[in-house]
C-alpha positions as CSV (number, residue, x, y, z in Angstrom):
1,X,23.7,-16.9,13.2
2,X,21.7,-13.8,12.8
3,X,18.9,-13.3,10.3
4,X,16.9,-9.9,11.4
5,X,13.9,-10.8,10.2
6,X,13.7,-14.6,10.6
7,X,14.5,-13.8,14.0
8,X,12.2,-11.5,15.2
9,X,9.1,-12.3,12.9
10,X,9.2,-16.2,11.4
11,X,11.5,-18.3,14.2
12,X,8.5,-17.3,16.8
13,X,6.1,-19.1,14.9
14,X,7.9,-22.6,15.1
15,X,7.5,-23.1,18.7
16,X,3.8,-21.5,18.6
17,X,0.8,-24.2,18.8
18,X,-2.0,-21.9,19.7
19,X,-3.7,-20.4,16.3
20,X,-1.4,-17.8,14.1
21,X,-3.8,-17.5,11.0
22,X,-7.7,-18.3,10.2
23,X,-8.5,-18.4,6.9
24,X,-11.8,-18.0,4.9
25,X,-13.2,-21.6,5.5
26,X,-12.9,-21.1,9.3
27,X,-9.2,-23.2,9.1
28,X,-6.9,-22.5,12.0
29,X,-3.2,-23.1,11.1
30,X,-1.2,-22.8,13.8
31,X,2.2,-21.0,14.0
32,X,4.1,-24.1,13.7
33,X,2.4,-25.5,11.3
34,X,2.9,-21.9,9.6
35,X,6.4,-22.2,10.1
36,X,6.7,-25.8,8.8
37,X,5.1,-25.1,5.6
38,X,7.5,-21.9,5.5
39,X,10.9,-24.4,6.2
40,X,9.8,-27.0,3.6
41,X,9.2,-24.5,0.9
42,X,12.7,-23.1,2.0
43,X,14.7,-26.5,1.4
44,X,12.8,-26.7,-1.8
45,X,14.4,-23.1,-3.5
46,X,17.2,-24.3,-2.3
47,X,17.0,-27.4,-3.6
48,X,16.4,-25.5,-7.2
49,X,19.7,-24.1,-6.6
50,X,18.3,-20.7,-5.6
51,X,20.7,-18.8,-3.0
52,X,20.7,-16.0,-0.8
53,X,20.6,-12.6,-3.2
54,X,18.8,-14.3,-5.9
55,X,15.5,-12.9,-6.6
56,X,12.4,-14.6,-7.0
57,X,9.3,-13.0,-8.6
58,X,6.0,-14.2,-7.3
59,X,2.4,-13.7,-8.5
60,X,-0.4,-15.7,-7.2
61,X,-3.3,-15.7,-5.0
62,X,-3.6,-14.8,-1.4
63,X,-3.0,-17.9,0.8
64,X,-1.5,-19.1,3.9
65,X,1.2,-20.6,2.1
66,X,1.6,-17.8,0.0
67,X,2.7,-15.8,3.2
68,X,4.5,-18.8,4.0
69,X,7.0,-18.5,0.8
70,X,7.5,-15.0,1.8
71,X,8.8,-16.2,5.5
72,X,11.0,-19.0,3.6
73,X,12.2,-16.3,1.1
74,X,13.5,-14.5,4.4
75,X,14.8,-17.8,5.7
76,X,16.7,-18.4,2.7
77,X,17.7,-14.9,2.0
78,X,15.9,-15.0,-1.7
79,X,15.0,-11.5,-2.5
80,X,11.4,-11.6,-2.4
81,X,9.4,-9.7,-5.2
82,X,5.9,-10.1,-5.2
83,X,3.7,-8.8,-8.3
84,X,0.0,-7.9,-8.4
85,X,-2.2,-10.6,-9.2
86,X,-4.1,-8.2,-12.1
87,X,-0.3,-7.5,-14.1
88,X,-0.6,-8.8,-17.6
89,X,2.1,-10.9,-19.3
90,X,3.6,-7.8,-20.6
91,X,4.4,-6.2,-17.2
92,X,5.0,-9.7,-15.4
93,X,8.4,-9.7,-18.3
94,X,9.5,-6.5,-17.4
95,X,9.7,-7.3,-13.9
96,X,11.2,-10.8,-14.2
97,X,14.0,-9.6,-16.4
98,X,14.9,-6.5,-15.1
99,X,14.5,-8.0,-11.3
100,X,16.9,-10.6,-13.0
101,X,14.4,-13.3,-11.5
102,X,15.8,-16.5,-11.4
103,X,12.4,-17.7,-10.3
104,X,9.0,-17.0,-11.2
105,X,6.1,-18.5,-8.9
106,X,3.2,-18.4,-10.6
107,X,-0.2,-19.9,-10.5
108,X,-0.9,-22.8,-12.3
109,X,-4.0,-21.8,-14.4
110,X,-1.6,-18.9,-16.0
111,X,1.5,-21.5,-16.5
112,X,0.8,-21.2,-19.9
113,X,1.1,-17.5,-20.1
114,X,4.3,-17.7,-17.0
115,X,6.2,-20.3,-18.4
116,X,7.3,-19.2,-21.8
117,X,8.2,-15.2,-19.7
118,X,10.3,-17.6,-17.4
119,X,12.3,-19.6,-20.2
120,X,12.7,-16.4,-22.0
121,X,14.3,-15.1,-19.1
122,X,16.4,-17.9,-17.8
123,X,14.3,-18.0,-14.9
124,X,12.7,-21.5,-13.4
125,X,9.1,-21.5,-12.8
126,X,7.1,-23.6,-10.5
127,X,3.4,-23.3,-9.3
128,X,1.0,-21.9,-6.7
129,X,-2.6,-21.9,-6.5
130,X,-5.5,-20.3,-4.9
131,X,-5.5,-23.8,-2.4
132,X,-2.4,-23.5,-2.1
133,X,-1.2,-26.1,-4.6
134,X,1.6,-26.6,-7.3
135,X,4.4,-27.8,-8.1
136,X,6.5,-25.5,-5.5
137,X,4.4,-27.3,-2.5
138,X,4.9,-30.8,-4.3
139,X,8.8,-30.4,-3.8
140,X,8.4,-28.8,-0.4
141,X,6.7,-31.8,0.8
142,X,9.0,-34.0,-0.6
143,X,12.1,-31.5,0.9
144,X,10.9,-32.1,4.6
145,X,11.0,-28.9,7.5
146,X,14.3,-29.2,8.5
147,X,16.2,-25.9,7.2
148,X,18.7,-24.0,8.9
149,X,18.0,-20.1,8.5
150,X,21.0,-18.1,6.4
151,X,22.7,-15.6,8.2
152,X,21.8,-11.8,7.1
153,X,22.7,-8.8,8.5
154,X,20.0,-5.5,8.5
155,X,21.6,-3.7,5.4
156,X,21.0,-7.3,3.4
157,X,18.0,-6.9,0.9
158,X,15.2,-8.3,1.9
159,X,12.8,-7.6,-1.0
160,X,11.8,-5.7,-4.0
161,X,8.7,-3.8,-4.6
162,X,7.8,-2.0,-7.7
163,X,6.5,1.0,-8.2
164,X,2.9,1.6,-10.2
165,X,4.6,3.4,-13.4
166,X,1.9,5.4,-14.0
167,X,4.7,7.8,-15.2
168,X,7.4,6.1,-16.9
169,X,8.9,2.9,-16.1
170,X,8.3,1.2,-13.4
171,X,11.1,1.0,-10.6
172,X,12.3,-1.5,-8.2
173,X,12.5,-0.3,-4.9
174,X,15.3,-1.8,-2.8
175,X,14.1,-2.7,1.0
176,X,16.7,-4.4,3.1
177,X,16.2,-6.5,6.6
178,X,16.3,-3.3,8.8
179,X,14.1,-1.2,6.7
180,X,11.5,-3.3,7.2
181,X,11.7,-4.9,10.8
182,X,12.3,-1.0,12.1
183,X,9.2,-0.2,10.5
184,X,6.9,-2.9,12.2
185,X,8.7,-2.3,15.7
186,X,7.7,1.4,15.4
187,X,4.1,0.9,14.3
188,X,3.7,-2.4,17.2
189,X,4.6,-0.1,19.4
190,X,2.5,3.0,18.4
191,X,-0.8,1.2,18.1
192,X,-0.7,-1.1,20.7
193,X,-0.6,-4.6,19.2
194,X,0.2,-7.3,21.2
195,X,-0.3,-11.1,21.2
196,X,-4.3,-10.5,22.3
197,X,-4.9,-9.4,18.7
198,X,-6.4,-10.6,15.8
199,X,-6.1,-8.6,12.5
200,X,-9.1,-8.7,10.2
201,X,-6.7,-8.7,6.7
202,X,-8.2,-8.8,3.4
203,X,-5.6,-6.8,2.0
204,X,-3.6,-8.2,-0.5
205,X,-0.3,-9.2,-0.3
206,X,1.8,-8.4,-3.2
207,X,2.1,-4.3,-1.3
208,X,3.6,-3.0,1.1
209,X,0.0,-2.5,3.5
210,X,-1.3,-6.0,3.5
211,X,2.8,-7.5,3.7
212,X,5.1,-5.2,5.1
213,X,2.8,-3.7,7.5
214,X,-0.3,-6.0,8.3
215,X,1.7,-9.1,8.3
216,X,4.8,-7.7,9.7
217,X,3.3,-5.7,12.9
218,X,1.5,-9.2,13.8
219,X,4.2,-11.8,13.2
220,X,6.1,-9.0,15.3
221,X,3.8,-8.6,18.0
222,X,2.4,-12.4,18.5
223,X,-1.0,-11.6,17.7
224,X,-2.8,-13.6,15.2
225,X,-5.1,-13.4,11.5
226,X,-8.2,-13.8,9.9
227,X,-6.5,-14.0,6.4
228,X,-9.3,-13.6,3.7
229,X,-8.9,-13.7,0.2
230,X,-9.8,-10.0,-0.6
231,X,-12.4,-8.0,0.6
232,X,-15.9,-8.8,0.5
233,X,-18.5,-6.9,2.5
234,X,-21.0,-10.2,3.8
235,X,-17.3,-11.9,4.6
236,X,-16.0,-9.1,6.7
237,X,-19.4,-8.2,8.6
238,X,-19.1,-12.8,9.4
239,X,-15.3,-12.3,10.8
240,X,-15.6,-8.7,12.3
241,X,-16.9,-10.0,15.5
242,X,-13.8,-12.7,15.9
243,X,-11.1,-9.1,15.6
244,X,-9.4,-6.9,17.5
245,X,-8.6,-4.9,14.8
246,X,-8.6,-4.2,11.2
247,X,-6.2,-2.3,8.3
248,X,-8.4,-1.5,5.4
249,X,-8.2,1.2,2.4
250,X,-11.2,3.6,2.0
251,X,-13.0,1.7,-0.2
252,X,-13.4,-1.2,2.7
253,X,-14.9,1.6,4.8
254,X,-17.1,3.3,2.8
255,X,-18.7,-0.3,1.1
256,X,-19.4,-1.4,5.3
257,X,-20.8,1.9,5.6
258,X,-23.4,1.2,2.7
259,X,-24.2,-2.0,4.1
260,X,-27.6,-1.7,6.8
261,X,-25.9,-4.3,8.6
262,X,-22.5,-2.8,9.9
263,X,-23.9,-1.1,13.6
264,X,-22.3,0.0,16.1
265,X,-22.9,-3.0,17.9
266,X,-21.5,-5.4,15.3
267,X,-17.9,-3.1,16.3
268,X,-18.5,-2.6,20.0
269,X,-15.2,-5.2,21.1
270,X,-13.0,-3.9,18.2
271,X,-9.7,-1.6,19.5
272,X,-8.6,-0.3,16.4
273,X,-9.8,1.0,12.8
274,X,-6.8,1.7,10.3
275,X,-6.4,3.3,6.9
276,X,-4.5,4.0,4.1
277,X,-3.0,3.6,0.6
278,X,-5.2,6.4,-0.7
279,X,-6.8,9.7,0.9
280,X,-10.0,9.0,3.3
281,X,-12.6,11.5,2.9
282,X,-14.1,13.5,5.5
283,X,-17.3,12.6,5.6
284,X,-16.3,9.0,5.3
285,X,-14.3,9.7,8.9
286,X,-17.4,11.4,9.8
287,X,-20.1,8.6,9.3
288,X,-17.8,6.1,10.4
289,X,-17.7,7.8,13.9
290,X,-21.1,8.3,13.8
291,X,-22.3,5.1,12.8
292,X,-19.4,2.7,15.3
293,X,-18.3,5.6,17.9
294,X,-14.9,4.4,16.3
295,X,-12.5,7.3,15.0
296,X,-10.4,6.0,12.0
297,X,-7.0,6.3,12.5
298,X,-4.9,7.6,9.0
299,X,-1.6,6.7,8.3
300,X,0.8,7.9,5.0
301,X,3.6,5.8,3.7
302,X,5.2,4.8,0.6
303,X,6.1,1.5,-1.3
304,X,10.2,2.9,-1.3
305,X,9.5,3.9,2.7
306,X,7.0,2.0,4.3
307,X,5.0,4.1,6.9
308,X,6.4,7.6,7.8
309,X,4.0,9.2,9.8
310,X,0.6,8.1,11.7
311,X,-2.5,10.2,13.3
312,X,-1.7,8.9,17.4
313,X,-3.3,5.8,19.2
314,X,-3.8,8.3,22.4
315,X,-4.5,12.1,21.1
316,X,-6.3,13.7,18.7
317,X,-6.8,11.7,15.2
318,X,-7.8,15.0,12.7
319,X,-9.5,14.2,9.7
320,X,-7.7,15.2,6.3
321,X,-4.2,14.7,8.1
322,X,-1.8,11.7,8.4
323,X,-1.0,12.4,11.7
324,X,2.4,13.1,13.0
325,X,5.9,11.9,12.0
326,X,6.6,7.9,13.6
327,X,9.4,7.6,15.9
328,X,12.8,7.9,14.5
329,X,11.5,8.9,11.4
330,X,12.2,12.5,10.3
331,X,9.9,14.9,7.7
332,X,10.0,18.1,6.1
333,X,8.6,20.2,3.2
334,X,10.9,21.8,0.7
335,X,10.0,23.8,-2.1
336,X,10.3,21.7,-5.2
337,X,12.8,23.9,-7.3
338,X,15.9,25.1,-4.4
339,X,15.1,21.8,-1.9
340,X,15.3,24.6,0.6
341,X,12.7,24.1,4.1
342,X,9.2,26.2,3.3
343,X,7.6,28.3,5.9
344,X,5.7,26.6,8.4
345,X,2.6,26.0,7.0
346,X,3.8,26.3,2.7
347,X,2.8,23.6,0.2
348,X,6.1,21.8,-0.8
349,X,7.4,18.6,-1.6
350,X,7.5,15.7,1.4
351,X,11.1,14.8,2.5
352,X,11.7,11.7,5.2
353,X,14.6,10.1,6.5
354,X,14.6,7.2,8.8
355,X,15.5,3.2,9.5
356,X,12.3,2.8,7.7
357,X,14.0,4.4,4.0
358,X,14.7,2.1,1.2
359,X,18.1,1.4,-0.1
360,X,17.5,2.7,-3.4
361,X,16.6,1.4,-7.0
362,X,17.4,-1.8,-8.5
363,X,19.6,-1.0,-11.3
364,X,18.6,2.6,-11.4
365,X,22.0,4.8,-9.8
366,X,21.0,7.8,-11.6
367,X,16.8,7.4,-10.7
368,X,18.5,6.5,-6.9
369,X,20.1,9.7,-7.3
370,X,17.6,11.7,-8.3
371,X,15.1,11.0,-5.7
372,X,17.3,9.8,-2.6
373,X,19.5,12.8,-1.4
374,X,23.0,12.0,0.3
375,X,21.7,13.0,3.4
376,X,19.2,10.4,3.2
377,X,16.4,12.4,2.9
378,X,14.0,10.8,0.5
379,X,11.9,13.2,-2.3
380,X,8.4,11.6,-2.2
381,X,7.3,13.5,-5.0
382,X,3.7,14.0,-2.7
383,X,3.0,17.9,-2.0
384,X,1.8,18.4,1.6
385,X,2.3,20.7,4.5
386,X,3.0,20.8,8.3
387,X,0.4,23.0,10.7
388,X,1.7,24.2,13.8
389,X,1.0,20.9,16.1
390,X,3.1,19.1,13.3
391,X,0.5,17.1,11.7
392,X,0.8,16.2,8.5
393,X,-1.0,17.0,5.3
394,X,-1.3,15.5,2.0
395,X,-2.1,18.0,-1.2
396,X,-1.7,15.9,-4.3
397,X,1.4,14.4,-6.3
398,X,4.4,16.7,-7.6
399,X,3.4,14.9,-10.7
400,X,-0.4,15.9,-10.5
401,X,0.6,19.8,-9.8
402,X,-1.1,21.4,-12.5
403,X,0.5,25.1,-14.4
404,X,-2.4,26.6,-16.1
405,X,-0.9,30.1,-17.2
406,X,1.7,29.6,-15.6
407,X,0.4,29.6,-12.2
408,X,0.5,26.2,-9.8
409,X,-2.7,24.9,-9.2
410,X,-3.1,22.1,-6.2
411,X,-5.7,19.5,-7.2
412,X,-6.2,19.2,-3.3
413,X,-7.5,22.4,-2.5
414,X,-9.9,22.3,-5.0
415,X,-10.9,18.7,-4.5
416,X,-11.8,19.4,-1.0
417,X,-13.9,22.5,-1.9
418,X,-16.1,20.2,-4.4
419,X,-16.3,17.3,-1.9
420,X,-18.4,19.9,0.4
421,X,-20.7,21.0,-1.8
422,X,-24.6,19.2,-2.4
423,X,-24.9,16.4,-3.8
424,X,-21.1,15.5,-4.7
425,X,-19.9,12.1,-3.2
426,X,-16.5,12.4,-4.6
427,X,-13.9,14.5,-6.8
428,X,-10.9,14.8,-8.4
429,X,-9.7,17.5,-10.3
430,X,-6.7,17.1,-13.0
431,X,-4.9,19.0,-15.7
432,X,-5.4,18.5,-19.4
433,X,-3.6,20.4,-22.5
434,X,-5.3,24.0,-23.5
435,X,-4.3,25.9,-26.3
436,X,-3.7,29.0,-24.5
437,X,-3.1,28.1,-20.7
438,X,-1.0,24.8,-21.3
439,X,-2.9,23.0,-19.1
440,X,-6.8,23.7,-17.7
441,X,-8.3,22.7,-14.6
442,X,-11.3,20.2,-14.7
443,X,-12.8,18.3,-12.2
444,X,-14.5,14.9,-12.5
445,X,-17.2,14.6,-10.4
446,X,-19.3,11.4,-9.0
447,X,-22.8,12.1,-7.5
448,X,-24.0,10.6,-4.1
449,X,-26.3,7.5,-4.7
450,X,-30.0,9.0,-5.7
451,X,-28.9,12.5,-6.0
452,X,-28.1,15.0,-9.1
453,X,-25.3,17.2,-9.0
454,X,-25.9,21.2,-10.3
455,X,-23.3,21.6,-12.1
456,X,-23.9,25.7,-12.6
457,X,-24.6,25.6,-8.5
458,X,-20.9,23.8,-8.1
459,X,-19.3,26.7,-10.7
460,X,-20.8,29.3,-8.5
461,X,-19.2,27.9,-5.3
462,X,-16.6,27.9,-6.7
463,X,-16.1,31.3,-7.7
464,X,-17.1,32.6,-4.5
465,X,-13.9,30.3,-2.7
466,X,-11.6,30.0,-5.5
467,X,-9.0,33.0,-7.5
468,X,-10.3,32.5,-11.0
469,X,-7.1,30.8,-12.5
470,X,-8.2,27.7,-9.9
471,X,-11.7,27.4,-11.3
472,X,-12.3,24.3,-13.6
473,X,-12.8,25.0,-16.8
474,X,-14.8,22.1,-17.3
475,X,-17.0,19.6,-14.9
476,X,-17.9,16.2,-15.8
477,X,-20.0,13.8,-14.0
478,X,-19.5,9.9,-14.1
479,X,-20.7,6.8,-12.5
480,X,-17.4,6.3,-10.7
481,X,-13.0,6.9,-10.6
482,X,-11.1,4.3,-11.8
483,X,-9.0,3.2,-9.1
484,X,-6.1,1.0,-8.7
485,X,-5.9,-2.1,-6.2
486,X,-5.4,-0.1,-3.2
487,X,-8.3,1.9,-4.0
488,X,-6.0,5.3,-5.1
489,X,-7.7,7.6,-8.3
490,X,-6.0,7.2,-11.3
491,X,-5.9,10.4,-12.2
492,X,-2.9,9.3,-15.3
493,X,-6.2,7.3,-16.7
494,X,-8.4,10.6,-16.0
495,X,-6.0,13.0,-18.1
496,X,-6.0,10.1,-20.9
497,X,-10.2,10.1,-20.9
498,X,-10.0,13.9,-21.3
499,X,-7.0,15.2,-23.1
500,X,-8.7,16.0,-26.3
501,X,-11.3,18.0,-24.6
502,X,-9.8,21.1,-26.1
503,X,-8.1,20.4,-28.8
């Protein structure tokens, strides 16, 4: 009986005695013993009554067994929904009732915070913790490891992810069997992975890099983990010389490049250094190289698409790009108000279609609409263009587009301006309410460590590069951006900090 992704990515693992994951205390768990844990905790949600399309919402640390619940959640087809360890009560509700959760995993120091959000919502709620512990294990035990996988075909729903929300409500993105095994197939392929690797992962795994495409591509491939916890610098430079290869989000990269003791040397054996989640400057691509002879390769891809396009393996990985569209997926740029193709070269908004789309939003038909074209061409909402080799590049959000008299202003162009000039280690440039442009440019700057920044130098730049309705009306200097998990600028948090500044 077929169940794509049990298949392909979990059945593997139960005839596998040679290591599948290593975590932080140097124990190796092999891929049976992987699997095991993954069948037992299958019979138990089963045993609660849970069946295939039911969902059940997760939020607890990153473990072995936590990984393991996702591959019985695809054994038992449970619609797997995995929240961010950092949501508060008030957002862990909202996704357990309009999820329609009928169970919430939670850890066990938070039960009495979960619990209550569960019973309110007719959900069950059992327990996970950081060793992986709880109640949920308890009854796995007690269930044994014989299950028999569910069929599922590749339009089945495999899980739910939710969006941030940083505008509006937060939406469930629908992500069947074949979105997501198409998606690792293309990316094994394209970067080489095979059963000789071991991933470096300290991403987490409540999103779509550290599950759907960490995880994924190396259950897929036969390779094997070094599953930390989260990312610590002195842990990473310890495993770094057991990998292959490593996903990471700028933030890992430019934290080992402030440490001394990341060389060159300490990289030497690795094959493959990966990015993404949010923008890479660079200069961080730039001292990387420098410092490991290693080029960064950068990605782009969305929690409602998984990966869309990738800079190549073999060719030329450009700096500032994504790279080029992934097999089978297709992109183009369309201006925002007709949806017709721009010129070759043209700002517009990102369109993809591909295996790799999502089937839409839970409960939303008129959001689905909206945003997912009958032709199944998907409207990111990111503004980028296409040069003439067809790499990809990423401006800025449709949402982050900034009218100031009514001309549009790309926080991109500007950004990358700023980043260049002395003394700036990174920007970001928003739009907050004026009186008599609606909205003026600013830009928030952070200094590089032991340097000033001249302001009235960076103005000057700037009007020597920039038309004058694209030069910010105001420049601040701060100690750092507020980011999210994934290391992205909140720029919703920025526009909040500053939208009295001309009132």
């Amino acid at each position: 009986m077929p169940n794509p992704l049990y298949d392909h990515l979990v059945a593997p693992l139960a005839t596998r005695s040679s290591t599948f994951l290593t975590d932080a205390r140097g124990k190796e768990i092999s891929g049976k013993n992987l699997h095991d844990t993954a069948m037992s905790l299958a019979a138990a949600l089963t045993g609660l009554g849970l069946k295939s399309g039911d969902r059940m919402a997760v939020q607890v640390e990153k473990t072995p067994e936590a990984l393991a619940l996702y591959c019985a959640a695809i054994a038992t087809g449970i619609v797997f929904l995995p929240l961010n360890t950092a949501y508060t009560a008030a957002e862990v509700e909202y996704f357990v009732s309009d999820a329609g959760a009928s169970l919430l995993v939670g850890d066990p120091a938070k039960a009495e915070m979960l619990s209550p959000i569960a019973q309110r919502n007719g959900a069950q709620f059992e327990t996970l913790d950081a060793d992986g512990e709880g109640s949920l294990r308890n009854r796995a035990r007690v269930a044994g490891t014989k299950f028999a996988p569910v069929t599922r075909s590749g339009d089945d729903l495999a899980a739910i992810l939710y969006t941030s929300g940083t505008t509006g409500r937060s939406k469930g993105a629908m992500l069947s069997h074949e979105n997501l095994l198409s998606n690792a197939r293309v990316l094994a392929d394209e970067w080489r992975f095979d059963e000789n690797d071991v991933l470096l992962h300290a991403l987490p795994i409540f999103h779509t890099h550290g599950l759907f495409v960490a995880s994924n591509v190396v259950m897929l491939s036969g390779g094997s983990m070094i599953f930390l916890p989260g990312f610590k610098t002195d842990e990473m430079l310890k495993w770094l010389p057991r990998a292959t290869t490593m996903m990471g989000v700028p933030t890992f990269y430019t934290r080992l490049l402030d440490t001394p003791t990341f060389t060159g040397e300490l990289t030497r054996h690795m094959r493959l250094f990966t990015s993404g989640s949010a923008p890479l400057l660079a200069e961080t691509h730039q001292r990387f190289e420098a410092r490991t002879g290693h080029r960064i390769l950068e990605r782009y891809g969305m929690t409602e698409t998984n990966m869309n396009t990738s800079n190549p393996y073999d060719g030329e990985r450009r700096a500032g790009t994504v790279g080029l569209p992934l097999p089978g997926v297709e992109v183009k740029i369309t201006d925002p108000e007709s949806g017709e193709v721009v010129q070759q070269g043209e700002p517009g908004v990102i369109e993809v279609r591909g295996p790799n789309v999502f089937k839409g939003y839970w409960r939303m038909p008129e959001k689905t609409r909206e945003e997912l074209r009958e032709n199944g061409f998907f409207i990111t909402g990111d503004i980028g263009t296409i040069d003439a080799d067809g790499y990809v590049s990423i401006i800025g959000r449709q949402k982050d587009l900034i009218i100031t008299g009514g001309y549009n202003v790309y926080p991109k162009e500007i950004e990358l301006i700023l980043d260049e000039q002395p003394g700036i280690l990174e920007s970001a440039v928003v739009g907050v309410p004026h009186p008599d442009f609606g909205e003026a440019v600013i830009a928030v700057l952070v200094a590089r460590p032991g340097e000033t920044i001249d302001t009235a130098a960076v103005a000057a730049a700037m009007g020597e590069r920039l038309a004058r309705f694209k030069q910010p009306k105001h420049v601040a200097v701060v100690a750092d951006l507020p980011r999210n998990t994934m290391g992205k600028v909140q720029k919703n948090l920025l526009r909040q900090q500053f939208v009295s500044l001309f009132a």
